[in-house]
N, C-alpha and C positions, 0 to 999 in steps of 0.2 A: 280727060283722065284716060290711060288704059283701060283698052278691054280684056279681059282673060277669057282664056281658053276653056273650053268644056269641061277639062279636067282641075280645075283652078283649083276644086276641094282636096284634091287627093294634093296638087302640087302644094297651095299652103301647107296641108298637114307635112307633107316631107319635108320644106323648109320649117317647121317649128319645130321637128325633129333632128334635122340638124340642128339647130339654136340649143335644143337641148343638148345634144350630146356634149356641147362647149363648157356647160352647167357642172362643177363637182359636187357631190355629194356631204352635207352635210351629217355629220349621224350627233344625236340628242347627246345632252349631257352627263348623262347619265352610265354611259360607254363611250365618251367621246375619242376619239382615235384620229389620229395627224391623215392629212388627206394633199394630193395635192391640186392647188386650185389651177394648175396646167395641164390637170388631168384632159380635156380636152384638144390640146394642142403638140400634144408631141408627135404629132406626125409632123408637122412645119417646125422648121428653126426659130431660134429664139428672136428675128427683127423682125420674119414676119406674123410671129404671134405677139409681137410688142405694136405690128401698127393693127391689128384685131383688137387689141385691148385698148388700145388708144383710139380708136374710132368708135366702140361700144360703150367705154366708159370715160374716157379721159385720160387714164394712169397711164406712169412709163411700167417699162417693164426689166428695168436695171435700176440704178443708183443714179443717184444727177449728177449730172459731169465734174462739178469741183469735189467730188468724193475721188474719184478716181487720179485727177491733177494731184490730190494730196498726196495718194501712194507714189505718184511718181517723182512729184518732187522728194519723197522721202525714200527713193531708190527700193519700194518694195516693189513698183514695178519697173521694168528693166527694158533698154530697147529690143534684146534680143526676148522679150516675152510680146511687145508688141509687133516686132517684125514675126513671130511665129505666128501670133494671132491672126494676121496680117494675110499670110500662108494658106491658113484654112480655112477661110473666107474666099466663095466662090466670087469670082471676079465679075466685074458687073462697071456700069459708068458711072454707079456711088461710090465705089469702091476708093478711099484715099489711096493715096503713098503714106510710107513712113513718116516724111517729112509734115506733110499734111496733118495727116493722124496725132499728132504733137503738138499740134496746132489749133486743131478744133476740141484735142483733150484742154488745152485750156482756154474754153472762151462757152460759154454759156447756149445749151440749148435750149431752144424756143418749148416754153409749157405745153404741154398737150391738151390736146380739147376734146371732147365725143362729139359726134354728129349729132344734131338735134334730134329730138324728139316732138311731137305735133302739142304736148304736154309744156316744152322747153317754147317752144315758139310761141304759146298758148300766152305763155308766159311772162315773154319779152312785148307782149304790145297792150296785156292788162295790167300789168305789173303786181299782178297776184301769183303767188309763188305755185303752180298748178302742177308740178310732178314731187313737191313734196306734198299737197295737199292729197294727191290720189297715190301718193304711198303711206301717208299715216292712214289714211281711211282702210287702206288695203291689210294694213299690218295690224291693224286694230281688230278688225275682221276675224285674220288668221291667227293671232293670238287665241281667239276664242275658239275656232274652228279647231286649231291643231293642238288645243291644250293636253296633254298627259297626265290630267290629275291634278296640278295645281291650283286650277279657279274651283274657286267655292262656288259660283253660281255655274254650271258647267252648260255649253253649249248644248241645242237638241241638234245630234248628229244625222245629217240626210246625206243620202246615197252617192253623194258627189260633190267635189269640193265647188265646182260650177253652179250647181243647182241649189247648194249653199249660202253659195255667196250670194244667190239673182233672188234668196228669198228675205236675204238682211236688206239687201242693198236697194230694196226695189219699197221698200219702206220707210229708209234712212235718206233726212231730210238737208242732211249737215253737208254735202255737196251744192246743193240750191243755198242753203245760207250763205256759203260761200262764193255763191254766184253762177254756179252750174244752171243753169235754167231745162228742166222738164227730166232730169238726169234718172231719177226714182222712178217715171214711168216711160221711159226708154229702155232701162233694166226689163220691166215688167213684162215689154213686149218685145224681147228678144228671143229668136230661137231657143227651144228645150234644150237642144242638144249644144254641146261645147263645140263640136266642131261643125258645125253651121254657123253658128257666132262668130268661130273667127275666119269663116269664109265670107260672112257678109261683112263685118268688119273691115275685114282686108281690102273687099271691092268698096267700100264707102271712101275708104282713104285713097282707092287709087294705085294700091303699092304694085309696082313690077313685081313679078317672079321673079327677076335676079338680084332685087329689093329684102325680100322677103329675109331670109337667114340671115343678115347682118341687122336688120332692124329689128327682129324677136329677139336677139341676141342680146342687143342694146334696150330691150325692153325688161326681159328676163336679170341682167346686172343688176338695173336698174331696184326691184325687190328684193335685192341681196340674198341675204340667208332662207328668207323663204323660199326662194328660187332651190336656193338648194338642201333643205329640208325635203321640198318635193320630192328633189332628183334622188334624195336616201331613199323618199318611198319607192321609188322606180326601180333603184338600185335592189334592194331588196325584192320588190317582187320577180326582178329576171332571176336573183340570184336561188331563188323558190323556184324558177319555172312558171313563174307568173308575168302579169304588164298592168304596171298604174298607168295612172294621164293624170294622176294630178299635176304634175308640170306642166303639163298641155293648159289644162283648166287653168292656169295661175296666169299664163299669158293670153287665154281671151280676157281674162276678169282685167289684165290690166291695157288690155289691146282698144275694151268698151272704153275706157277713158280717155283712150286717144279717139276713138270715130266720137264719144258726144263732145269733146272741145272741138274738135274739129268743127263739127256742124255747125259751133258758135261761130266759129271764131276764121271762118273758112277766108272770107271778104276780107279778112287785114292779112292771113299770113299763108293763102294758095302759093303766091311766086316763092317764096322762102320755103314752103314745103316740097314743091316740085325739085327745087333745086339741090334741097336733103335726099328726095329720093332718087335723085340722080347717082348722087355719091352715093348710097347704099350699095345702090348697084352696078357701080365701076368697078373694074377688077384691083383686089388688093395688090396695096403693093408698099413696099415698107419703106418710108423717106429714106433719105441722106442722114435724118440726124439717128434715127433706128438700127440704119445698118455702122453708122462709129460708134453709138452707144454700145452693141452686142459686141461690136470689135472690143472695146476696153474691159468689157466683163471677161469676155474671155481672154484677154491679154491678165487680168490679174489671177482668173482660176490657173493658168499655166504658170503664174508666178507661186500661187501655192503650191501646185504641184510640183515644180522645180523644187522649192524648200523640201515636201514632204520625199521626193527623189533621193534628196541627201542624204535627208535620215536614216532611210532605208536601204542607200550604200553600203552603210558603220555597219563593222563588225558584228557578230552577234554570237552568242554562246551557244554551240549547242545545246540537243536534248539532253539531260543525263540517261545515261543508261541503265542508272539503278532504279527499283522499284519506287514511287512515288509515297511519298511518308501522308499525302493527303492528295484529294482530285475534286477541286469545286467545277461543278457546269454551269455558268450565267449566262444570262441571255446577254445578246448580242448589242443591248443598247450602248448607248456610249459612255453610261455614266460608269457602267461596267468594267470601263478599261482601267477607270481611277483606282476604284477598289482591288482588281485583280492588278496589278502594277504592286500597290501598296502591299495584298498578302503574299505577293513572289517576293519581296524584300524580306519580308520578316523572317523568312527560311527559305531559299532555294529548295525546298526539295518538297517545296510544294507545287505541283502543276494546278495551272490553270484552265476550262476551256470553255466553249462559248458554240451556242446557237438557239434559234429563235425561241423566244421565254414560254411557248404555252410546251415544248418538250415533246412537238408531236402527238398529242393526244387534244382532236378538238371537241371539247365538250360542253354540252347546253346545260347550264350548271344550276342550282335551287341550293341556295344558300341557308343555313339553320334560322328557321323562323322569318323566312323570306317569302313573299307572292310574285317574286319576279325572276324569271329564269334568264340567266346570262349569260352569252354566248362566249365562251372564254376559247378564243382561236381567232388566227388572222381573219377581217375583213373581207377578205378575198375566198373564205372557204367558208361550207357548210360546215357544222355541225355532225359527227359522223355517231356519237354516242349522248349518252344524257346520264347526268351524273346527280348527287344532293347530298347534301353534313348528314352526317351522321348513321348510324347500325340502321340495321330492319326491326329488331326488336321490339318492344312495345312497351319499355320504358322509353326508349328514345324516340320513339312517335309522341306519346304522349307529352314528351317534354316540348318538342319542336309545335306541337298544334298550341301550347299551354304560352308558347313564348307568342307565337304569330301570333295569338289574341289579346296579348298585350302589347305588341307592337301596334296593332290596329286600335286600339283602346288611345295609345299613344297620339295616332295619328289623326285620330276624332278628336282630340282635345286639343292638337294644335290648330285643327280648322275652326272648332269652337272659339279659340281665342283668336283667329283669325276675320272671322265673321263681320257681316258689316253691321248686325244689330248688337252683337256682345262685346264687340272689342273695344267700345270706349269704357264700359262697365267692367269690362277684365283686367283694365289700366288700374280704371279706380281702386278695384276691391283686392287683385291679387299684387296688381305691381312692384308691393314693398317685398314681398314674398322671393322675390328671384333675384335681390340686389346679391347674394354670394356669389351666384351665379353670373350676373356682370361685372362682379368682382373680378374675380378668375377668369374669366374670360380679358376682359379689359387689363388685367394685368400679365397673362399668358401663366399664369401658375399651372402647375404641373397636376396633371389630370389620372386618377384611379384607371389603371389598365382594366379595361374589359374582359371577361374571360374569351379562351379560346374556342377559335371555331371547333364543332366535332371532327373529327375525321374526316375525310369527302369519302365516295365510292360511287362505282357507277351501279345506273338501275335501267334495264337491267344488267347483270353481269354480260359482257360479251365471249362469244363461244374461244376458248384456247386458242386457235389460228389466228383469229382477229387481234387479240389482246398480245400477242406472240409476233404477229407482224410490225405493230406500232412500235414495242418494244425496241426490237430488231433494226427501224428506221429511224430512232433515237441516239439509237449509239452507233449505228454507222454515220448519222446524219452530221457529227462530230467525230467523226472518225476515232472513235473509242471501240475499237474493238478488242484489243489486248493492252496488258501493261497496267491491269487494273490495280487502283491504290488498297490499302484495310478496309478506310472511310471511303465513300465518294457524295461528295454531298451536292443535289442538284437546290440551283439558290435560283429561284425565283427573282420576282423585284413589282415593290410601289411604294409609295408614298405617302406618310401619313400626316397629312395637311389639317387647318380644318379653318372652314368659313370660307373655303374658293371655290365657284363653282363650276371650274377649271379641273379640279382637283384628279378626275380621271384621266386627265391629256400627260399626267405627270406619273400615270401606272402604266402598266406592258400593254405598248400597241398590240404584239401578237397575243397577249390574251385578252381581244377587243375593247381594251380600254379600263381592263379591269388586275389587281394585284394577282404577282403569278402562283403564289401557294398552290392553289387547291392543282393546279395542274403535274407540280412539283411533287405534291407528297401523290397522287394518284402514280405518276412515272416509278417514286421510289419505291410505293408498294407493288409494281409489277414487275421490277429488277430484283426485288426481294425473295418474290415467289418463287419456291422449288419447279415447280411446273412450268416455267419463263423462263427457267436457265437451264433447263434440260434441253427444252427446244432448240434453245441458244446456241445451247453446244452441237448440238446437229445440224444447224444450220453455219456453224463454225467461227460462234464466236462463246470462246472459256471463259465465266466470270470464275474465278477461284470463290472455291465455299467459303474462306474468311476475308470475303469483301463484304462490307455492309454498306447499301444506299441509303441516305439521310436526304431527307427535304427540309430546304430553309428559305428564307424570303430574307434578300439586301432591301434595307430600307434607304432608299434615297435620298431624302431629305437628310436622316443625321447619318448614317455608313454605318448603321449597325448590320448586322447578318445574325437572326431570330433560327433556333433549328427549332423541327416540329415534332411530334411523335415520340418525345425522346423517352416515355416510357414502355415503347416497344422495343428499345435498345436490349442487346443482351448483354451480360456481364462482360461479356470479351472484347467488346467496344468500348466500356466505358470510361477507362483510359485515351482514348482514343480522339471519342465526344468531349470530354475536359480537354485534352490540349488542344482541338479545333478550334474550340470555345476563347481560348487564350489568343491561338491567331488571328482568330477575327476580331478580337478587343483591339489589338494591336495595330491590326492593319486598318480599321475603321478610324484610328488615333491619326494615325499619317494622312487616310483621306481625306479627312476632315479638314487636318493641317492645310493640304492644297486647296479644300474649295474655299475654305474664308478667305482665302489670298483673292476669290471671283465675287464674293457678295458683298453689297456693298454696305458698308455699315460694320458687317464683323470684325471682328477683332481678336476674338479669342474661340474656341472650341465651343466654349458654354452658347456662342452667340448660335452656333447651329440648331444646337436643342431646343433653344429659344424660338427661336425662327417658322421651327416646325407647328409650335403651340400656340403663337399667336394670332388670332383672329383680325389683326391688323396687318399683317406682314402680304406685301402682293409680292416679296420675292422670295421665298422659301427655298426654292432652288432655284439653277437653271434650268434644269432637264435636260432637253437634246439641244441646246443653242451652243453653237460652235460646232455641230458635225462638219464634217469634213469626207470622209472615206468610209468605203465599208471594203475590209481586206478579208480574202478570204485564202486562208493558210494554213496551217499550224501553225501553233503560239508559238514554237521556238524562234519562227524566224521573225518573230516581234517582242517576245519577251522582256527581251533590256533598252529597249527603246520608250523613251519619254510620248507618246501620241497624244497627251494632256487632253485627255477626256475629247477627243473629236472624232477616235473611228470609231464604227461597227467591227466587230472583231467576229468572224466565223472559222472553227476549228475546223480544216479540211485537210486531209493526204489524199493527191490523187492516185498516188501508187497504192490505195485501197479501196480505191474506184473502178473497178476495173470497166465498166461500162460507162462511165461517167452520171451515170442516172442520178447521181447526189448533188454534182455540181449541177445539174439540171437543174435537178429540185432548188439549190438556192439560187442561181441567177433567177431564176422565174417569180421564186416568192419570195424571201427575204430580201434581197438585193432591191425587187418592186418595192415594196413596202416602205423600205428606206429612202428610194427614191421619193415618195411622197412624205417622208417627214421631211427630208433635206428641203424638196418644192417649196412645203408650207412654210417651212422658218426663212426660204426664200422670198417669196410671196407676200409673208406678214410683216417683211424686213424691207423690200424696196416698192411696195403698196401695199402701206397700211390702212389707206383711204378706202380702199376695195376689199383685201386678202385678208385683214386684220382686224382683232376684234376690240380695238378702241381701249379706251381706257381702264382701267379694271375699279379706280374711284367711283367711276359711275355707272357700275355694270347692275342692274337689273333683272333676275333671272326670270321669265316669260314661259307658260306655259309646260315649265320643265324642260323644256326643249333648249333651249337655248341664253342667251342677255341681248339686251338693248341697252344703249347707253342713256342714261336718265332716264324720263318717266315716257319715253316714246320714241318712234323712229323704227327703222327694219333690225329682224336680225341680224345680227353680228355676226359673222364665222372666223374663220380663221384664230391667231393666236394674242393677247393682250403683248399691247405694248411693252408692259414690264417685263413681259416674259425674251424681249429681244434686247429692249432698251434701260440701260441702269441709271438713266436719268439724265445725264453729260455725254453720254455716246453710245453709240451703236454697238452692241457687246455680240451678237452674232455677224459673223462675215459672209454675206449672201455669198454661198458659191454651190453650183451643182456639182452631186456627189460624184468621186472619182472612185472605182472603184477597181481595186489590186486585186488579180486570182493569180494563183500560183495554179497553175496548170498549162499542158500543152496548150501552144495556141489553134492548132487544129480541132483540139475535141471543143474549144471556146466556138471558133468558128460553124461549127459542125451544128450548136446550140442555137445560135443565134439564127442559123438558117432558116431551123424550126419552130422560127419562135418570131413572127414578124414586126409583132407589138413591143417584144424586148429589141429588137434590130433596131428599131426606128428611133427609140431611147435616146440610145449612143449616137447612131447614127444621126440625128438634127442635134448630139449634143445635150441633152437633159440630164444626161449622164456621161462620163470621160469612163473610157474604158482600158486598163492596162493590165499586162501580164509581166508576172515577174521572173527572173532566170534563175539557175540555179543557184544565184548566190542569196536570190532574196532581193535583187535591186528592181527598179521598173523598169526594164527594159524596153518594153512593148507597148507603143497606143495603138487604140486600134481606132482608124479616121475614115468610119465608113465606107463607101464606096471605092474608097485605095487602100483599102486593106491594114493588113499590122505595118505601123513604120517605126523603127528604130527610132529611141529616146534619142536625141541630140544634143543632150545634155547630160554629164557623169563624166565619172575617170575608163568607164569602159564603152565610152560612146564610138570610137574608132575602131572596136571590136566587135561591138554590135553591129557595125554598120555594114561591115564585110559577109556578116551573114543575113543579112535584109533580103527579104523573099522578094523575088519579081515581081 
């Protein structure tokens, strides 16, 4: 065996910190928000993080090859998409020809396998299944350990997920049954500390330091979602200014399992391990079938992009130059485009505009008659203010203390009937009692709307400049600075599903997973404010005094649009509020029209409403499946163009940027952001074995946290199958997102420089990055390290090409 170096402690712990860093973060279900599980990998290109994921876990990291033969035999992809692709693939002696490349597109590549495990090996010579036997015991564990309320018998919580786990597990006999010999008191006598554990561990197996990060890596997969539960908790505490190790911890706990198989099992299967840990520690390097599989992916994202190119040639109407009869603001998501499409039909002379749903105001929100504070703002940001329903006064305390002790009341009687002494007695005596109740449910009948939330407001008030600032980088943030409509109504957006436990993944990522109102009417009550537009106007943006902002929530699932507040409306609006009301009946009609043409089953308009109410239904919508782009422009130069529910749509003019500080702000955050929804419906679309969260038939939800499929096995992360798959095919088209700025390409580049994590994106490709000219077409990709190159495709490609920068 190796000997290590003096420092062996510190270098382990470095290599498990790499391993972690590879780790995405899951965040609970409860806020759950689109993540992506390549979060670790965009510094490398997509073959060689396809043979990382293939030697840690198994999975490809594209599509299998007769997916891609199909588009070609079906001319969706083109030889001039694969001779491009072809192009931008750094040359190497994997590298095919064209001719080749056509060749090996049809003919079957070899499965992929992970590198063993000392678990995996344990495994092959007793014929006892030994890395699923030490991940139920594990996940069993952490179920109790990470629970958030859900277990009724709740775990007693110690200071460490490590010292946790060594005080179950050093008692727990069900590994010896299974044939672990002395396993209980091997736990017992392990190092206090977690990182002694996995320094002696490491030295008992042997592993090289140049061993080490690819085999935590593959250990770490290996516990799926808890793996990355952990990594939320870590996530979280840097984003506090803090540092967990529960990830650390989670890989000694499952590191002990490999040094005690080992110890057993050392005599049948040393040469087979040695030989594993050879390849651990060879330098990566992506096969021949890795680098033609990345070639055909991106041979077809350039085939979409050529289409999307097209589109974006066609004509397009101008702005009008009369004042706007109405001005909705939606967030940016995709389903967004369907709706604003639909209500620029019903009247042209209503503008549309769009940017991310929390509206610039991130706040730690207390919902009426809630104990849980939600952080309603991108993932990526703190919390800057803290908000809650309802007045200060002392009717409206009284009511919100008088609800939460009915909800808690509520919630003692569901664990009562959950119990393991009262619940077969709660069957008996109350069962017949709730048959309406399965009634309606089981038949999806139409359910008594709840009253509404009170007002939000923040607590406490922040000082004029603060609340005057946000304002101010709301309506430049959408480049709303003049031209303001009577109405302008800022429309939120979620979902109202019920019986998925999913159901957050399908409300506003930027308002962490949660529906966008409360962000909405907080925005429209400080656009409203006399004191917010006096500032405004000094800082040189005129709201005219007979503009009123309205806050509303688009509802997802059916394409309604809810306004809020409306009895704060004054008389001189209420003409105004009625016919808004009419166009969103309208344009909510047309929406609808288009998605039942995607759901499968529908049929009629009624099938949407249905959809919503049924506690059977796993596909209520699609949500963000089919992204595609996130363009970032003014709506006119997209307005009359068909995008069918696949961009991101950000209102921008840079000729009102004079510093560019806006377009900053959205490449960095929104632009990210979308980048990991696009990943994950990537991810959960071309490994679903890994990225994805399995079945929704048999989802199980665990601790609050998360689902397992059936009655056991690891967390789950990423997205259900339904959610990509309508049962006969593949309904989202893995592609990383391309994303359109209408902006100089200098002040682009200028961004990017200062931005190394956004550089690396585009530049290995996790993102396609383009700029468009004046006419609105994609003129420009930008191909990393050679800079902006002329589109080579279009009617003004020979025009472009003449002014192609050196």
């Amino acid at each position: 065996m190796p000997r290590h170096a003096p420092d062996a402690a510190h270098a382990a712990l470095e290599a498990a910190r790499r391993a972690a860093a590879l780790i995405p973060p899951l965040w609970p279900l409860a806020s759950s928000v689109a993540v992506s599980p390549y979060l670790g990998h965009t510094d490398e290109p997509l073959a060689l993080a396809a043979a990382r994921l293939r030697r840690a876990a198994g999975v490809r990291s594209t599509m299998p090859r007769h997916w891609y033969a199909e588009r070609l035999r079906a001319g969706d992809i083109g030889d001039d998409d694969l001779a491009a692709a072809l192009a931008a693939t750094p040359s190497g002696a994997d590298t095919p020809s064209l001719t080749q490349l056509k060749a090996l597109a049809a003919s079957a590549a070899p499965s992929p396998g992970a590198l063993p495990s000392v678990a995996d090996l344990a495994a092959r010579c007793s014929g006892l299944d030994w890395p699923g036997i030490a991940t139920a015991r594990i996940s069993h564990w952490a179920a109790d350990h990470f629970d958030q309320g859900q277990a009724l018998w709740a775990a007693a919580k110690e200071p460490g997920s490590y010292a946790a786990w060594r005080g179950v597990a050093s008692l727990d006999l069900t590994p010896e049954i299974a044939g672990l010999k002395g396993f209980a008191l091997r736990v017992a006598t392990l190092p206090e500390a977690a990182a002694d554990a996995l320094t002696a561990c490491s030295s008992q197996l042997g592993i090289p330091l140049d061993a080490m990060p690819a085999y935590f890596h593959r250990l770490l997969l290996e516990l799926g979602g808890w793996s990355q539960m952990a990594r939320y908790r870590q996530w979280q505490a840097e984003l506090a200014g803090g540092h967990d190790n529960t990830l650390l911890e989670l890989l000694v706990i499952r590191l002990v399992w490999e040094a005690a198989l080992h110890q057993q099992y050392a005599a049948r299967i040393d040469a087979q391990w040695e030989d594993a840990l050879a390849r651990y520690a060879a330098p990566l390097e992506p096969s021949r079938d890795e680098v033609v599989d990345a070639i055909l992916q991106e041979a077809f994202e350039r085939a979409e992009q050529r289409k999307l190119a097209a589109l974006m040639a066609t004509e397009v109407a101008t702005r009008p130059a009369a004042r706007a009869a109405l001005q909705v603001a939606f967030c940016i998501d995709v389903r967004s485009e369907v709706f604003r499409r639909a209500l620029e039909r019903v009247d042209p002379s209503i503008q549309t505009l769009g940017l991310a749903g929390f509206f610039g105001i991130g706040v730690a929100y207390r919902r009426h008659a809630s104990d849980m504070v939600e952080p309603r703002l991108p993932v990526l940001l703190r919390p800057q203010w803290r908000g809650r329903a309802g007045t200060a006064d002392a009717a409206s305390m009284q009511r919100d203390r008088g609800d939460r002790i009915r909800h808690r009341a509520a919630r003692a009687w569901g664990r009562f009937k959950l119990a393991a002494i009262s619940s077969f007695a709660f069957v008996e005596a109350a069962g017949p009692l709730y048959i309406g109740k399965l009634l309606r449910d089981g038949l999806a009948l139409r359910r008594t709307a709840k009253a509404g939330e009170p007002a939000p407001r923040l607590e406490p008030a922040p000082a004029l400049e603060a609340r005057l600032a946000i304002a101010e980088g709301a309506l430049r943030a959408m480049s709303l600075t003049r031209g303001f409509a009577r109405l302008v109504v800022l429309a939120g957006h979620g979902a109202n599903v019920v019986n998925n436990p999913h159901a957050s993944g399908l409300d506003c990522g930027a308002c962490g997973g949660n529906s966008g109102e409360v962000n909405a009417r907080l925005m429209a009550d400080l656009l409203n404010d006399f004191d917010i537009r006096t500032g405004l106007a000094r800082r040189g943006i005129a709201i005219p005094t007979d503009t009123l902002f309205a806050a509303g929530l688009h509802h997802t699932t059916t394409d309604e649009l809810t306004l809020y507040d409306l009895d704060k409306t004054p008389r001189t609006h209420a003409d105004d509020i009625a016919r808004a009301k009419r166009w969103f009946a309208s344009a909510g009609s047309l929406a609808r029209g288009e998605r039942i043409l995607r759901l499968p089953g529908a049929t009629h308009a009624g099938d949407v409403f249905r959809r919503a109410r049924d506690w059977a239904e796993v596909r209520p919508e699609w949500a963000l499946a089919g992204c595609q782009a996130f363009i970032v422009a003014p709506r006119w130069r997209t307005a009359t163009r068909d995008l069918g529910g696949r961009a991101f749509l950000h209102d921008y003019d840079w000729r009102q940027d004079e510093s560019f500080a806006v377009l900053e702000l959205i490449l960095t955050a929104p632009v990210v952001v979308a980048s990991w929804i696009s990943l994950q419906y990537y991810g959960s679309s071309v490994a679903p074995e890994l990225f994805g969260a399995g079945n929704k038939l048999l989802h199980n939800v665990t601790g609050g946290i998360g689902v397992i499929e059936g009655n056991g096995g690891t967390l789950r992360a990423g997205l259900p199958w339904q959610s990509v798959h309508d049962g006969e095919r593949l309904v989202h088209r893995p592609l990383r997102l391309s994303v359109l700025v209408d902006a100089p390409r200098e002040a682009i580049s200028v961004i990017l420089a200062r931005h190394p994590e956004l550089r690396s994106l585009f530049q290995h490709r996790w993102m396609h990055l383009f700029a468009l000219d004046e006419h609105g077409r994609m003129a420009w990709r930008h191909d990393g390290a050679q800079g902006w190159q002329a589109m080579s495709a279009g009617p003004a490609a020979a025009a472009m090409a003449e002014h192609a920068p050196a």
